[in-house]
Structures are given as C-alpha cells and as structure tokens.
N, C-alpha and C positions, 0 to 999 in steps of 0.2 A: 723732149727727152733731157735728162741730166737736171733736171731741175730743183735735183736736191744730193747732186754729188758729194759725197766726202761727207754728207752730217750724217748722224747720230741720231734717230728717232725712237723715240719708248710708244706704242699704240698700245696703248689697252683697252681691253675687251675683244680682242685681235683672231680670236678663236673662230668665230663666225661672225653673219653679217655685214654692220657699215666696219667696224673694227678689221675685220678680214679683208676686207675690199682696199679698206687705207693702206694695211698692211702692205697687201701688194703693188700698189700701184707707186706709192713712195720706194719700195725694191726696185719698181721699174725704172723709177727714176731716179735712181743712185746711192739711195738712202742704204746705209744698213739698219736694221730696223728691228727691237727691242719688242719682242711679243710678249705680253703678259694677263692672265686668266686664271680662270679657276682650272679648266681642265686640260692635262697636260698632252694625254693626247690629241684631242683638237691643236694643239699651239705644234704639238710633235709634226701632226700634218701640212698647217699652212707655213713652218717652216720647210719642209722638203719641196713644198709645191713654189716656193719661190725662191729656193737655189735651184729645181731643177729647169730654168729659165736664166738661170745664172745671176741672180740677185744674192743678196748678206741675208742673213736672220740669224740671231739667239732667242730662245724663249725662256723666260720664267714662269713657275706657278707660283703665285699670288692670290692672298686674301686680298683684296683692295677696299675691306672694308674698316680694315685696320691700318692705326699708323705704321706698325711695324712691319706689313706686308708691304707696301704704299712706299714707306722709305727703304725696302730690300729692293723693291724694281728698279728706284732709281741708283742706287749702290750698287746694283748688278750693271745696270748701265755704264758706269761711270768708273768701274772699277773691269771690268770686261774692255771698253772703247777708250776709255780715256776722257771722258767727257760725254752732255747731253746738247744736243742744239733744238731738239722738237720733242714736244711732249703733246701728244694727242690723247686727251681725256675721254676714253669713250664711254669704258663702263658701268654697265647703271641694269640695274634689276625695274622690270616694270612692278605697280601696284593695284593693276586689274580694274584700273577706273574704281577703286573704292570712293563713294564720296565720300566727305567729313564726316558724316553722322553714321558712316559703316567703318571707318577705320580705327582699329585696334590699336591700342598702344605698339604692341609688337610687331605690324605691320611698317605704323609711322619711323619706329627707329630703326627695322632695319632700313627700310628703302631713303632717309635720310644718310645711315651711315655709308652707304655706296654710292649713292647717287651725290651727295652734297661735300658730307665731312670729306673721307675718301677724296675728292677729288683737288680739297683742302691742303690734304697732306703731300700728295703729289705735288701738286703745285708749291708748296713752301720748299721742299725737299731738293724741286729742281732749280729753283728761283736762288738756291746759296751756291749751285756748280753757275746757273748763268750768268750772275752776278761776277764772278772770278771774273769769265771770259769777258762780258758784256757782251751779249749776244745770247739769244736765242726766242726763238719763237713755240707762245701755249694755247693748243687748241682746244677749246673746250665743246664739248658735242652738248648741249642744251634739250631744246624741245619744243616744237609749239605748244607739248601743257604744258610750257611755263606762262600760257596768255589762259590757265585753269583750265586748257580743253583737254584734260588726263583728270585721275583722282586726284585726293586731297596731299597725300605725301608727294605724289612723284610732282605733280606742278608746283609745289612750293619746294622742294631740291632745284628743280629745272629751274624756276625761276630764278632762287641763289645764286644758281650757277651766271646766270648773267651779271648779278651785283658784284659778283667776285671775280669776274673776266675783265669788268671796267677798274675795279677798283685795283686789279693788279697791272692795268695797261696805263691807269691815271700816278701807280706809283713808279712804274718805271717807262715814261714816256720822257722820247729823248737819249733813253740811255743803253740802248741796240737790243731792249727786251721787249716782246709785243705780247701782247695775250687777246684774242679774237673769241668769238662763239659760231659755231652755225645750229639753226634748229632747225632740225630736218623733221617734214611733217610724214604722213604714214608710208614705212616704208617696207617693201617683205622683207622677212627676217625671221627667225624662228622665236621671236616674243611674240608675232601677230599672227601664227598662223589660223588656219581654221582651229585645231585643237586646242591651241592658247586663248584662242578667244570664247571658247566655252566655257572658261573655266573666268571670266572678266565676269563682275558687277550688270547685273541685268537690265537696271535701268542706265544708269551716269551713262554707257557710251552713247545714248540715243542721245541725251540732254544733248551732250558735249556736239554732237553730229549737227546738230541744228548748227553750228554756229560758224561750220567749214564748206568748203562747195565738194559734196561727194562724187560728183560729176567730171570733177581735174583730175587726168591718169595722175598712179602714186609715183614717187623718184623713185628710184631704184638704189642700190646699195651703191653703182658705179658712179651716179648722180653726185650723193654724197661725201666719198671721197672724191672727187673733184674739187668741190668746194673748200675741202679741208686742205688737200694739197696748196691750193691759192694760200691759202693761209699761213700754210706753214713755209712756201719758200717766198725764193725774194720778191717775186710778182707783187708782194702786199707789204714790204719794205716800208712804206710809210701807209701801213693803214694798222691801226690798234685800238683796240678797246670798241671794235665792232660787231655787233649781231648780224648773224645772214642768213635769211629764212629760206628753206630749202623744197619748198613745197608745192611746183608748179603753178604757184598763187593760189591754191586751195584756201587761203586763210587771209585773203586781202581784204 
C-alpha cells in the first residue's frame, strides 16, 4: 500500500480495460491519477468508482491522436496538480490483424497516429515538466505484436514503442527519469471480445496463433497493471529502459 503516495499520475486509455485497472489500482495506492480518453463518460465513471473507495482522480477528454490533445493532458495535469511524476502510456486502437498486403493507407495512419506518434508527444510533453523536477517515471504499454504477432500497423507502432522507451531511458539514464515497457500478451478487454473479433482479418490471426502457446491462461487486466505499477513506483528505481512481457510465457 502507499506505493505511490503524493505522485501525480496521467493513465491513458483509463476508460476501460488494462488503462481502467491501472487507474485504479495506483488510487489505491496513493496516486492521484489523471484519466484521459475519448469518452467522457466512461472517464466520468471510473472517476466516481475511485473516489468512492476514497482515492484522487481528474479526468480529461482527449484526442490522443493529436499533438494538441496529447499536450492538453499533460497541461491539465500540470496545471490542475502542480506537476507530473507517472505517465502511463496506454492508448492504442487495435488494427484487426490486417496483414501488410490488406492494410490501407487510412488504416496504417490512423493506428500509427495513436498507437506510436501520440504516444510521442506525450512523452516529449512530460519529459520538459520532468526534466525541471528530475524525476519521474514513463510507462509505455507495448505488445507482443511488436515480435509481428498482430497486423502490419499495430506491430510496427508496438514495436516503436519499444525503440522509443530505450532511447528515452538511454537519454535520461542517471538523471532520476526512467522510461520502461511491458507488453502484455492476450488479455479480455473490450478490443478482443467475441464481437470485436469478428469483425478482425480472417486469416493473419491463425498465422500469428501458430507462433504463441494458446494453451497458457490469458493475464487479466489486474495482471497488467501490476506490472506497470512496478514500474511506475520506486520498486524499479534502478531499472530503465526495460521490456517486460506480460503473458503467462505464452510467447517464450
């Protein structure tokens, strides 16, 4: 408990899911906690649902697939708390297991601009308030299709997301700023349900299925943020620029 007293957390994607889960569970442990999504009433809810347990929350609506949404979250944060200490990067629109030879132009940009830029701008945005401080910790939520086991946009966003978690932990290592990944492999959520999965790419998830053991129970949303919690408070004080896969070894 208290393992994140006093900081400042921004979670996005925070509406449902692993983002909802995070949300809550950094409230329980001290965090006031910065929700932001598209829909305001989802954010309206798991705000009430974690003060009425007696945690913090603000929420914003946000595009986060633009700079200017991207840098209003962090502005609200900062300008609302006084500062940002956790930045938990969650959201990310799936891309239906499109392969490469079925993805549209208009597909690959959007699920790029959320999934990768977006996640970009956030991170530059909070990276000039932690810099001030010196101090703070960036969680970036990844994916096992960043190892291609998703379509052709969302694994190559996910993967980014890893080049750009190292390359911001290799530039401020040393200097009290961490930046980590976990990629969490299949987990329930309302992107995988039965109905969302009818409307996925008919062949790629079989392809991709080959290459995971479908056999290992999935994590769970509470799974997840656990791992991200590690990450965001002091427990991981000297661990930066790490990947941590989240998937009961389904992908060893």
């Amino acid at each position: 408990m208290n393992r994140l007293e006093g900081k400042i957390a921004i979670v996005t994607g925070s509406s449902s899911g692993i983002g909802e889960a995070t949300a809550k569970l950094f409230a329980k442990e001290g965090a006031t906690v910065v929700l932001v999504a598209r829909r305001g009433n989802r954010l309206k809810k798991v705000k009430a649902d974690i003060e009425a347990v007696g945690g913090r929350a603000d929420y914003l609506v946000a595009d986060l697939s633009t700079r200017a949404g991207c840098e209003a979250a962090v502005e609200f944060a900062v300008a609302t708390h006084g500062r940002v200490d956790i930045l938990v990067n969650n959201a990310g629109i799936p891309d239906k297991h499109m392969p490469t030879t079925r993805t549209s132009d208009e597909l690959w940009d959007q699920v790029i601009a959320v999934d990768l830029t977006g996640v970009f701008y956030l991170c530059r945005a909070a990276l000039k308030h932690m810099e001030v401080q010196s101090s703070g910790s960036i969680v970036n939520i990844s994916s096992i299709g960043a190892r291609g086991l998703a379509g052709a946009s969302y694994s190559s966003a996910k993967a980014g997301l890893l080049s750009l978690t190292r390359n911001i932990a290799i530039q401020f290592a040393g200097k009290g700023i961490r930046c980590n990944a976990t990629l969490p492999g299949p987990t329930p959520t309302e992107l995988n349900t039965p109905e969302a999965l009818a409307t996925f790419d008919k062949e790629m998830p079989g392809i991709t299925a080959r290459h995971f053991d479908l056999s290992v129970p999935e994590a769970n949303t509470e799974d997840q943020a656990a791992a991200i919690l590690f990450f965001a408070s002091d427990e991981s004080k000297a661990v930066t620029g790490q990947c941590l896969t989240v998937d009961n070894g389904a992908t060893l």
